[in-house]
BAFI-3210 file (N, C-alpha, C; in Angstrom, 3 decimals, decimal comma, padded with zeros to 6 digits):
// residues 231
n [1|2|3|4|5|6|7|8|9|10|11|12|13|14|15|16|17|18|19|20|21|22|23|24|25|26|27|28|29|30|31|32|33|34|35|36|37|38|39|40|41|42|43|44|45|46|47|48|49|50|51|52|53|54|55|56|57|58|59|60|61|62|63|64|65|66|67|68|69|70|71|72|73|74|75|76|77|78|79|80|81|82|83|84|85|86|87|88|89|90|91|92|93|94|95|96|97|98|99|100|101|102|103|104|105|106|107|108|109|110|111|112|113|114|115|116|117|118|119|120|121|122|123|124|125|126|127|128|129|130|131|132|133|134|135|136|137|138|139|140|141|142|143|144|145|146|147|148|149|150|151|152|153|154|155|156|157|158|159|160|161|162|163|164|165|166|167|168|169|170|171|172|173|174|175|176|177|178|179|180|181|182|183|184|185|186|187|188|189|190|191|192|193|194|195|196|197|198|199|200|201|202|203|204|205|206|207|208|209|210|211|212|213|214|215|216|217|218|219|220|221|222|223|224|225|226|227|228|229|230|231]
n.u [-158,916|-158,600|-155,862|-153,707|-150,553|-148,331|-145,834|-142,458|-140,080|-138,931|-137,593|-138,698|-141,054|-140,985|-139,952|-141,840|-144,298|-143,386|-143,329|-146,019|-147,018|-146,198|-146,428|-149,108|-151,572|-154,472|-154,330|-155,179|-153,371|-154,229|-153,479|-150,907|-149,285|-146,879|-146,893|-147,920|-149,827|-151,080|-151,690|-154,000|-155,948|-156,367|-157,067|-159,893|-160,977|-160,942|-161,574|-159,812|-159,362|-157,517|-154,184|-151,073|-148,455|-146,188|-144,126|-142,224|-142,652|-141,756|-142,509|-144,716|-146,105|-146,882|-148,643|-149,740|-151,572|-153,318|-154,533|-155,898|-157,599|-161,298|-163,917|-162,734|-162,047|-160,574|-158,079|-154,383|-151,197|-148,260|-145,544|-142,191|-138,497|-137,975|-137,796|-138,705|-141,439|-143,006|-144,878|-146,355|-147,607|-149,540|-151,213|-152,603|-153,903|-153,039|-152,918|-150,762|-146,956|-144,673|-141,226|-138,752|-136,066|-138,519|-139,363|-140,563|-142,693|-143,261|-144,739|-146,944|-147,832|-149,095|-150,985|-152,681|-153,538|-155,199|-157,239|-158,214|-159,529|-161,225|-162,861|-164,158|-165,481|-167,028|-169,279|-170,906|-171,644|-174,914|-176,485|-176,710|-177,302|-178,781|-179,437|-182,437|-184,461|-186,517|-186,277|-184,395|-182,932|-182,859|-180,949|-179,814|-176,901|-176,386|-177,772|-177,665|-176,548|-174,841|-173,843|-173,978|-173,633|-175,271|-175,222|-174,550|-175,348|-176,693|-177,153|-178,932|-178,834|-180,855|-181,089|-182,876|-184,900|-186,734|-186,164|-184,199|-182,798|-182,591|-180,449|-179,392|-176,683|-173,307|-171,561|-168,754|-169,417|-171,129|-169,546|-167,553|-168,627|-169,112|-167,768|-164,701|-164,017|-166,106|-167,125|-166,538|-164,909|-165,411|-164,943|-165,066|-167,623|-168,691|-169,846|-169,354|-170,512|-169,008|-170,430|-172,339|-170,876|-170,504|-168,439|-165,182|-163,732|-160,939|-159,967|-162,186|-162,332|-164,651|-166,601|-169,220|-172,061|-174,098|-176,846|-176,712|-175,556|-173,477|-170,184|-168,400|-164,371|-161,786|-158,779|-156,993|-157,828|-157,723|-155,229|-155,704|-158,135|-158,063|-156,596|-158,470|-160,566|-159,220|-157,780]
n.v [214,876|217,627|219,456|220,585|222,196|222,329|224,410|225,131|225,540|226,589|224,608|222,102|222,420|222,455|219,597|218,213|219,068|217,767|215,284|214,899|215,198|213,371|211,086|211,323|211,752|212,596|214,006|217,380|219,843|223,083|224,688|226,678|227,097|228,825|229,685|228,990|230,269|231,521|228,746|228,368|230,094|229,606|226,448|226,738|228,314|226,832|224,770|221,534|218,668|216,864|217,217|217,947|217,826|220,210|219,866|221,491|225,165|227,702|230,614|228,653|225,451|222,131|221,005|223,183|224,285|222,626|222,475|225,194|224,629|224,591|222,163|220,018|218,034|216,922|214,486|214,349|214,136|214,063|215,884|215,824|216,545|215,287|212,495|212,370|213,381|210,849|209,871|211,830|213,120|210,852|210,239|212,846|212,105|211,652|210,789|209,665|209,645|210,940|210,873|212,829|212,510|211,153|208,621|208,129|206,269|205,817|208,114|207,627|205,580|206,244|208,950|207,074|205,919|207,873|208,183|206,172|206,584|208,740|207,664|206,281|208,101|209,388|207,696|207,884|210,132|210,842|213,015|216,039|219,759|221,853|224,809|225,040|227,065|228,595|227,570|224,999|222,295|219,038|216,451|212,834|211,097|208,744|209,103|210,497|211,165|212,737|215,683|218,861|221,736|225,159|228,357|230,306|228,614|224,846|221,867|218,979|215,387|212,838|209,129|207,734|209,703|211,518|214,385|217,003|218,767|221,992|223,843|226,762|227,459|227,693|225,212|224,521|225,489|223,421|221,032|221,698|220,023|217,732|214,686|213,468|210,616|209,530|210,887|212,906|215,694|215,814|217,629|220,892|221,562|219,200|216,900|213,306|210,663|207,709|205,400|204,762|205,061|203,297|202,579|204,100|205,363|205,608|206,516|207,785|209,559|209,622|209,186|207,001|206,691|204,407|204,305|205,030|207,543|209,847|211,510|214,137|214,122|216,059|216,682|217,305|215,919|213,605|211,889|211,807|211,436|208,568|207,749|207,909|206,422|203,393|202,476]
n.w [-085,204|-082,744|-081,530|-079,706|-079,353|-076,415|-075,944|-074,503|-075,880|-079,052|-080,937|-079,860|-080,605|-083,684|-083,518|-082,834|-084,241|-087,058|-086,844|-086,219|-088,421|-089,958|-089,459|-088,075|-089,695|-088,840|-086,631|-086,069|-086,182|-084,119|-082,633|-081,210|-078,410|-076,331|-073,607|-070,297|-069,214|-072,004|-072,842|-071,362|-071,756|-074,874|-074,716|-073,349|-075,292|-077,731|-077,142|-077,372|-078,708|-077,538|-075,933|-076,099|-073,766|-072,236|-069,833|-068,187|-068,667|-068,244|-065,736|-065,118|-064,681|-066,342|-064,967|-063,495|-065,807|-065,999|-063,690|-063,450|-065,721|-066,505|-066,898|-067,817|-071,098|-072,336|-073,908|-072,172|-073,112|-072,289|-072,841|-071,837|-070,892|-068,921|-066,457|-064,247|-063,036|-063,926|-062,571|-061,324|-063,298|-064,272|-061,732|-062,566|-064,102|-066,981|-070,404|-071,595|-071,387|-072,504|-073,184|-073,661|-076,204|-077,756|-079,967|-083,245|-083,668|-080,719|-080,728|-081,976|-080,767|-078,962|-079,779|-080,924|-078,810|-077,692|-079,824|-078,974|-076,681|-077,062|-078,924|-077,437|-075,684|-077,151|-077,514|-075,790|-076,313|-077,378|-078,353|-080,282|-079,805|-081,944|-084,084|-085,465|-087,407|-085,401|-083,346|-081,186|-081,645|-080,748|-081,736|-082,622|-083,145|-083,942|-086,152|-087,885|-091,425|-093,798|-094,147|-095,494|-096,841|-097,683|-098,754|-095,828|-094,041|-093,148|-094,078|-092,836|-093,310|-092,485|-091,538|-093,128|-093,844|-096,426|-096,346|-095,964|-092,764|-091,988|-090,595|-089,134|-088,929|-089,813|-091,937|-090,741|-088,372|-086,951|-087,898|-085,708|-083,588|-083,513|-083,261|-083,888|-084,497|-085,612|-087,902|-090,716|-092,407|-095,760|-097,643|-098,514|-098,590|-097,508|-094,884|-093,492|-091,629|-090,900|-090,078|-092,330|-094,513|-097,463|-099,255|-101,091|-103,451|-104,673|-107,083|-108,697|-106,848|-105,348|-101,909|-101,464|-100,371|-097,870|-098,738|-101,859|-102,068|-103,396|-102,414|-102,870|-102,377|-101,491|-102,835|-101,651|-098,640|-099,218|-098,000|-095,146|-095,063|-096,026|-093,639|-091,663|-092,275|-091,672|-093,743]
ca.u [-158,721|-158,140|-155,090|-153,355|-149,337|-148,262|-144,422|-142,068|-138,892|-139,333|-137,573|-139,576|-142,606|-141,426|-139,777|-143,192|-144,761|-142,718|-143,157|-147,178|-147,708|-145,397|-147,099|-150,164|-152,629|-155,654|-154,115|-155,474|-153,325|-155,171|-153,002|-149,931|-148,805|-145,683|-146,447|-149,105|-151,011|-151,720|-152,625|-155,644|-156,942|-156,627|-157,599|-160,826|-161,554|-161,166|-161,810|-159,433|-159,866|-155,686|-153,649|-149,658|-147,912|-144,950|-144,480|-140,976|-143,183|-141,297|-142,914|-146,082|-145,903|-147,792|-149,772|-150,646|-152,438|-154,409|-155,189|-156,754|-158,699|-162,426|-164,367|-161,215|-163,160|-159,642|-156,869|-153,311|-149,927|-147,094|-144,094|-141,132|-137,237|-137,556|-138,465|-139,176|-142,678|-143,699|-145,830|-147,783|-148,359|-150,380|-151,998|-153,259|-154,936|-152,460|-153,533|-149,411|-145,680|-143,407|-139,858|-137,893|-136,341|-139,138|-138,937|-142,109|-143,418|-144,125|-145,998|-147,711|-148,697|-149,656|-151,920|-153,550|-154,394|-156,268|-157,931|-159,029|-160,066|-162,154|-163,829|-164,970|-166,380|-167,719|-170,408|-171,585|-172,239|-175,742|-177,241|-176,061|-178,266|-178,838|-180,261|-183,498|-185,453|-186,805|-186,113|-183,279|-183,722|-181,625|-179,993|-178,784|-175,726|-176,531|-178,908|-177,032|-175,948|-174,621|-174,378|-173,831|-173,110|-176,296|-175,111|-174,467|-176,522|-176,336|-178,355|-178,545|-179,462|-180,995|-181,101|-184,384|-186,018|-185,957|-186,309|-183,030|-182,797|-182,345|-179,630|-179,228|-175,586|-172,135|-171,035|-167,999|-169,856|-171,905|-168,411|-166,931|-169,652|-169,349|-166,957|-163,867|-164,506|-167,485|-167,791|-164,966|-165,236|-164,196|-164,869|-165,403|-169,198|-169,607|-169,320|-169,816|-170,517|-168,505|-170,981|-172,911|-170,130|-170,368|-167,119|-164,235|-163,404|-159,792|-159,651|-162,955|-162,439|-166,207|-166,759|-170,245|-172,788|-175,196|-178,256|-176,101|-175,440|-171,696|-169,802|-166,885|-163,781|-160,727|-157,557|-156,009|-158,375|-157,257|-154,734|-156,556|-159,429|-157,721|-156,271|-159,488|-161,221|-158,457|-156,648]
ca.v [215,107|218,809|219,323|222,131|222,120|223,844|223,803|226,431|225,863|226,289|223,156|220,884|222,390|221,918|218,509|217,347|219,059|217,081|214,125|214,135|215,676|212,751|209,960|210,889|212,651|212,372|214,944|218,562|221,051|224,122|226,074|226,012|227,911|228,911|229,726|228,306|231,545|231,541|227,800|228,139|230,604|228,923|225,541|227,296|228,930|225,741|223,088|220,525|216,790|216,650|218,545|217,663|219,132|220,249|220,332|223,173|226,223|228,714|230,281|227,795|224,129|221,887|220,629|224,341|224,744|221,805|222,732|226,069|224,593|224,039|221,303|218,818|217,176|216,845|213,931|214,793|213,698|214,970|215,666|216,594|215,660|215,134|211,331|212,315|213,797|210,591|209,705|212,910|212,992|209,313|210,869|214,010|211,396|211,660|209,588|208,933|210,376|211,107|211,312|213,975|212,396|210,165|208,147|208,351|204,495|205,911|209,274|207,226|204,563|207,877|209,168|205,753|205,490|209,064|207,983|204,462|207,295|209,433|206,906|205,540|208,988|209,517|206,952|208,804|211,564|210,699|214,156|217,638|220,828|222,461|225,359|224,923|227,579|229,631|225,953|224,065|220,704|217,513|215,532|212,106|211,664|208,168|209,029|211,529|210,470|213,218|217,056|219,744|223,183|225,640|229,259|230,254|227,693|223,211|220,850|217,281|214,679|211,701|208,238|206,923|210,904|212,062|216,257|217,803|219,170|222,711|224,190|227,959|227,391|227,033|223,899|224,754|225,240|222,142|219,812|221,742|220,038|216,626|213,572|213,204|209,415|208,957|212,288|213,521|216,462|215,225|218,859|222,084|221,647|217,644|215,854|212,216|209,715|206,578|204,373|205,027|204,732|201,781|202,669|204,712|205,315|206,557|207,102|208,492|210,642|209,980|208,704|206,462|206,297|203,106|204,772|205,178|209,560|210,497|212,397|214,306|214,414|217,361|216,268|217,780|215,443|211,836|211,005|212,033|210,353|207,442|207,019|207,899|204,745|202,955|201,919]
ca.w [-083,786|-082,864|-081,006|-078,869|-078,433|-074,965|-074,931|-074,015|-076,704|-080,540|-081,479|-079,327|-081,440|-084,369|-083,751|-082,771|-085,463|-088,042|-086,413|-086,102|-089,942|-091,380|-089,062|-087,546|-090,818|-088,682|-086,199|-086,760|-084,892|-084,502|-082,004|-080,186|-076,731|-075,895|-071,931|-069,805|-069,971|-073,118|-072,724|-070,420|-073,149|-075,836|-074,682|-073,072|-076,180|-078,563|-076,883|-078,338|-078,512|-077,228|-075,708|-076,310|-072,507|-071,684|-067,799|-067,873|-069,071|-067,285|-064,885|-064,741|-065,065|-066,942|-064,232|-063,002|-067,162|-065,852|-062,719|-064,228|-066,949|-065,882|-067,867|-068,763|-071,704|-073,833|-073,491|-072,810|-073,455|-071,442|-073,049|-071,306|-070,396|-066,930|-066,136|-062,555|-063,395|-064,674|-061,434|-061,191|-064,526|-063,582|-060,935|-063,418|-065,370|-068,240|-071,151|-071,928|-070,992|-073,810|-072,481|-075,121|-077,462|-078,027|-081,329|-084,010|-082,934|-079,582|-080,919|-083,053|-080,066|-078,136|-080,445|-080,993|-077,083|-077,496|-080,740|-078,603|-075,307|-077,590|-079,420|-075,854|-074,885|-078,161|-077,522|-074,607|-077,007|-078,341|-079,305|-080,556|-079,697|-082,862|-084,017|-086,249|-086,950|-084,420|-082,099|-080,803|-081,939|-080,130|-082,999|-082,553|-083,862|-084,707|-086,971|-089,519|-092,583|-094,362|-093,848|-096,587|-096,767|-097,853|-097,780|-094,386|-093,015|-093,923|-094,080|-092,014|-093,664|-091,191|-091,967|-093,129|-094,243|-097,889|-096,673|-094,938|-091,707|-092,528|-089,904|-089,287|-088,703|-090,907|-091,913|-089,992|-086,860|-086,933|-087,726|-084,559|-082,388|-083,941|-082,861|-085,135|-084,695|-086,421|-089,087|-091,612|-093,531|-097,260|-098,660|-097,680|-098,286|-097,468|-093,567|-093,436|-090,830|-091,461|-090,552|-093,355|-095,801|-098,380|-100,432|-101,750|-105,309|-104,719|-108,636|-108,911|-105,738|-104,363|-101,362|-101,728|-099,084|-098,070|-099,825|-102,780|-102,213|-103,896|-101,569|-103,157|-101,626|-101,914|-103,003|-100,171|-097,692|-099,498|-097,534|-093,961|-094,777|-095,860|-092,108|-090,542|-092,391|-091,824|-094,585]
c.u [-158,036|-157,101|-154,300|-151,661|-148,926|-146,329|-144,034|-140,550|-139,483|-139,266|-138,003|-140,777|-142,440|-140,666|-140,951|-144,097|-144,934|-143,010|-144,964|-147,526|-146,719|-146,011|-148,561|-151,288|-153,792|-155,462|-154,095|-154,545|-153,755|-154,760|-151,647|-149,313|-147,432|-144,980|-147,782|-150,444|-152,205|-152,285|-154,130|-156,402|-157,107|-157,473|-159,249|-161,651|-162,201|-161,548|-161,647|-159,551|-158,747|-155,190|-151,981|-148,859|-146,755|-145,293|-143,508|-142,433|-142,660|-141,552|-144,304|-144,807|-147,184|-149,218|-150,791|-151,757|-153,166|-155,294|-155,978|-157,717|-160,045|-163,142|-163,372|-162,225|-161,813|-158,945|-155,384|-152,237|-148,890|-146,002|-143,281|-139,313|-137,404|-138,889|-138,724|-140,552|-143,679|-144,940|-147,053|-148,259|-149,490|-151,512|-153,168|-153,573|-154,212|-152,645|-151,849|-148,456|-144,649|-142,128|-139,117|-136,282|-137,057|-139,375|-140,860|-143,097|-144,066|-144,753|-146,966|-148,798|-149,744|-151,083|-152,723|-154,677|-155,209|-157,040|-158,906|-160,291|-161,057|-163,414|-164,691|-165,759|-167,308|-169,322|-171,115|-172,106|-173,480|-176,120|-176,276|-177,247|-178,134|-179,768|-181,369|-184,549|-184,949|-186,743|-184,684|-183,886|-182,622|-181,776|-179,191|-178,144|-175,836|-177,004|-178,415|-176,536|-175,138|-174,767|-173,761|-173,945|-174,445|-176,078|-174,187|-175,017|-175,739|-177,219|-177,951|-179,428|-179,786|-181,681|-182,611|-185,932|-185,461|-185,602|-184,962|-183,272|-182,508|-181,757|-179,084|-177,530|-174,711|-172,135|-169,870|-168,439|-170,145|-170,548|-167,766|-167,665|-169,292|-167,952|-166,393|-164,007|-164,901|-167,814|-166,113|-165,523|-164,420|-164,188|-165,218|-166,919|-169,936|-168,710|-169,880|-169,939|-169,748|-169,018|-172,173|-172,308|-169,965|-168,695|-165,959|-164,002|-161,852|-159,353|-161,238|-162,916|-163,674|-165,646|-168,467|-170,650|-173,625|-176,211|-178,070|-175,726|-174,081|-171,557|-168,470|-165,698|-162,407|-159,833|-156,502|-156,404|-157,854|-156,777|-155,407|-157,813|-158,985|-157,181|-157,708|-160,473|-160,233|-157,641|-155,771]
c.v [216,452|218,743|220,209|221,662|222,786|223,317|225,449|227,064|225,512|224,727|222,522|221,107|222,052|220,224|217,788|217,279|217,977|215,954|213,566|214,238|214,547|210,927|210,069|211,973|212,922|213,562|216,577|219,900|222,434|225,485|225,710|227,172|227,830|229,550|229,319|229,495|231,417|229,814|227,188|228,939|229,890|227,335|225,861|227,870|228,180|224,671|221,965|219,367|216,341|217,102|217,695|218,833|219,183|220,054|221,339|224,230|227,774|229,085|228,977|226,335|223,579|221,546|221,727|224,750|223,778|222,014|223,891|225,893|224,246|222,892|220,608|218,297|216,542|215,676|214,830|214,159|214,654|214,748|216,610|215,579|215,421|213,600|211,198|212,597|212,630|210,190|210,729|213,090|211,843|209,853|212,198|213,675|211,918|210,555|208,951|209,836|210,007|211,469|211,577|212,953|211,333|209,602|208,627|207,273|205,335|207,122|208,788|206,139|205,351|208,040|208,571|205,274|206,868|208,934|206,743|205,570|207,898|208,597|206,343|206,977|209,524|208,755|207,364|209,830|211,206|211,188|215,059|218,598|221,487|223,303|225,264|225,945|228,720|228,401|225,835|222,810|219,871|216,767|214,388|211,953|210,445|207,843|210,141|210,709|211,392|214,715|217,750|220,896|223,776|227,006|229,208|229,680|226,043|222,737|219,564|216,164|213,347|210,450|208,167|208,575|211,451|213,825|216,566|218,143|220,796|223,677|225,362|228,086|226,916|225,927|223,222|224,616|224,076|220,900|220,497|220,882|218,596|215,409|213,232|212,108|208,837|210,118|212,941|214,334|216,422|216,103|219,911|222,514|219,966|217,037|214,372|211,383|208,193|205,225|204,153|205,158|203,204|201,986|203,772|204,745|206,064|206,990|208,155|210,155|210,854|209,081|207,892|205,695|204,921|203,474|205,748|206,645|208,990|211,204|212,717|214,687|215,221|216,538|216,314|216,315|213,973|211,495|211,013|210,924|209,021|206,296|206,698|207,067|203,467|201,988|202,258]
c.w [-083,600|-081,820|-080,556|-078,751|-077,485|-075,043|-075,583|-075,485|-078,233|-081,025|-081,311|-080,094|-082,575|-084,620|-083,450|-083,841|-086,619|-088,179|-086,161|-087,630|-090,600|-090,500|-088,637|-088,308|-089,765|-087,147|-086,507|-085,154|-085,012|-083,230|-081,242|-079,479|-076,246|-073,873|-071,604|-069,389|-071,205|-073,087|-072,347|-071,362|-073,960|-075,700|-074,086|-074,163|-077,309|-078,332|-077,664|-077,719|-077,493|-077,028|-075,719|-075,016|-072,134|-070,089|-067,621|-068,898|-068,786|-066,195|-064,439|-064,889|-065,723|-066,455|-063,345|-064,183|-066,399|-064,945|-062,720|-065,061|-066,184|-067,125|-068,675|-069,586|-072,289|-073,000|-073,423|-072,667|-072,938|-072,030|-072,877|-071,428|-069,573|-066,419|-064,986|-062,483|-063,802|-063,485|-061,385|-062,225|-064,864|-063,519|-061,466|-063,998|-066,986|-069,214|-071,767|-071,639|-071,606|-073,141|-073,902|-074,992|-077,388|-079,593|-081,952|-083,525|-081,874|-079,802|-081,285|-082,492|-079,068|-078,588|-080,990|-079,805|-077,199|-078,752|-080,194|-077,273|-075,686|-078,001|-078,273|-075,439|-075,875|-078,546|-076,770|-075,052|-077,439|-078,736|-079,221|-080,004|-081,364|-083,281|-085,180|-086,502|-086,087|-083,293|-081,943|-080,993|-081,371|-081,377|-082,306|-083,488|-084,690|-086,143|-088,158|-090,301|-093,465|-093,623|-095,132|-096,873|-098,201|-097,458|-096,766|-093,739|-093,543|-094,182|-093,894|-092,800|-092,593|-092,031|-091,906|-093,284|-095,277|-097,891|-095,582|-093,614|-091,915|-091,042|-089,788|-088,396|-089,717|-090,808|-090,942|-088,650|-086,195|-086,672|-086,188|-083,668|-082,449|-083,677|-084,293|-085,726|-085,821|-087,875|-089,331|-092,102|-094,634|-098,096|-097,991|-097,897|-097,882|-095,732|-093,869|-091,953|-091,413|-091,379|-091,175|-094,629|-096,214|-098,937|-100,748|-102,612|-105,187|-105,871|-108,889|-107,991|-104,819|-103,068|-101,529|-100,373|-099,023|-098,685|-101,187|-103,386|-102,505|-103,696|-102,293|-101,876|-102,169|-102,213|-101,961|-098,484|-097,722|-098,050|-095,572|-093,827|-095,334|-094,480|-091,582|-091,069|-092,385|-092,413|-094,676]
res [x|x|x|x|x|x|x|x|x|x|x|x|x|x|x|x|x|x|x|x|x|x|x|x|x|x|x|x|x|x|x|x|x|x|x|x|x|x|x|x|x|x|x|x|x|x|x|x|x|x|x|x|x|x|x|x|x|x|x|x|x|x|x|x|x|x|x|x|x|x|x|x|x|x|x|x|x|x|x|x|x|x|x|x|x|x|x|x|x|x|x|x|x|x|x|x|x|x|x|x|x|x|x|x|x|x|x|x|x|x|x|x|x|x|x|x|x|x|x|x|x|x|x|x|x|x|x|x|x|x|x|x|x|x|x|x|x|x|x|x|x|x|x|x|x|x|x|x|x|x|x|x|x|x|x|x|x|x|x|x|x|x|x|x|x|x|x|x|x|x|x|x|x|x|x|x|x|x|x|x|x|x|x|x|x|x|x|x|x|x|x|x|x|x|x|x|x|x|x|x|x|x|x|x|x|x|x|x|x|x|x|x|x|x|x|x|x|x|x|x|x|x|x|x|x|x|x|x|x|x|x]
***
């Protein structure tokens, strides 16, 4: 789940930090904003799954980054001191309201309710656009089983065809597009779909698909992808 922090004081970043990298593995933060400026960029640019909000920003507030962004696709989580906010924060379709100092339990119940919100919009996703060729081809998502790094390009594998999909895009690109949900990347050349995983070998290190492919996975990825099948 990619994830944006917007707050205004160091410590609050990295007491959150601390506090999602020692409970919540399956959280990828991939930028963090220190005025609501730089927020509307960045979240515009990345389009993260989550956004973690202050509402003090200085001059802005949190609810002026929102009211700037066009295409809300992301959840967010408001966290501030000020338990007067918690109403409009409601009203701004906040998916939860962290009141500073909030313990780990409730980051952890937080980031559970935007792992339950995603997965619900994630079903709504049924195709990708992808480029093929000299085509765009629609890809359901149901229907992957595998992807795999080729070059500068991948290759999709789809349930129930023995020849690739052959994808004039990074591997990288392709997992940006793709619902955290349902697709892990367990190496820096292998994505999976999880419901197409038979097994784990946590000594071997494969992951093992239903049509018996062995997917390696990094050392670095274990414990990540151990949340995100949830054991």
């Amino acid at each position: 789940m990619k994830a944006i922090i917007v707050e205004d004081e160091q410590t609050g970043v990295e007491n959150l930090k601390i506090k999602l990298e020692n409970n919540c593995p399956g959280v990828d933060i991939i930028a963090i904003c220190n005025t609501g400026e730089d927020a509307i960029v960045q979240i515009s640019n990345l389009q993260p799954d989550l956004i973690f909000l202050d509402i003090s920003l200085g001059s802005m507030t949190g609810f002026d980054v929102l009211a700037r962004v066009q295409h809300v696709s992301f959840e967010v989580i408001f966290t501030t001191a000020y338990d007067n906010y918690a109403i409009k924060a409601i009203k701004n379709k906040a998916l939860d309201f962290l009141l500073k100092p909030f313990t780990e339990d409730e980051l952890k119940e937080a980031v559970q309710k935007a792992w339950a919100a995603l997965s619900r919009k994630s079903l709504t996703t049924r195709q990708i656009a992808l480029n093929v060729g000299h085509s765009v081809r629609m890809i359901n998502l149901e229907d992957i089983v595998w992807i795999d790094a080729a070059d500068n390009n991948c290759q999709i594998y789809l349930n129930g065809n023995n020849e690739p999909i052959k994808v004039t895009r990074t591997l990288k690109e392709v997992y940006l597009k793709l619902p955290r949900q349902i697709f892990f990347k367990t190496h820096r050349s292998f994505v999976i779909n999880r419901n197409f995983v038979d097994r784990y070998d946590t000594v071997e290190g494969y992951v093992y698909l239903q049509n018996k492919r062995k997917i390696s996975v990094s050392k670095g990825n274990k414990d990540e992808l151990l949340s995100w099948l949830g054991a």
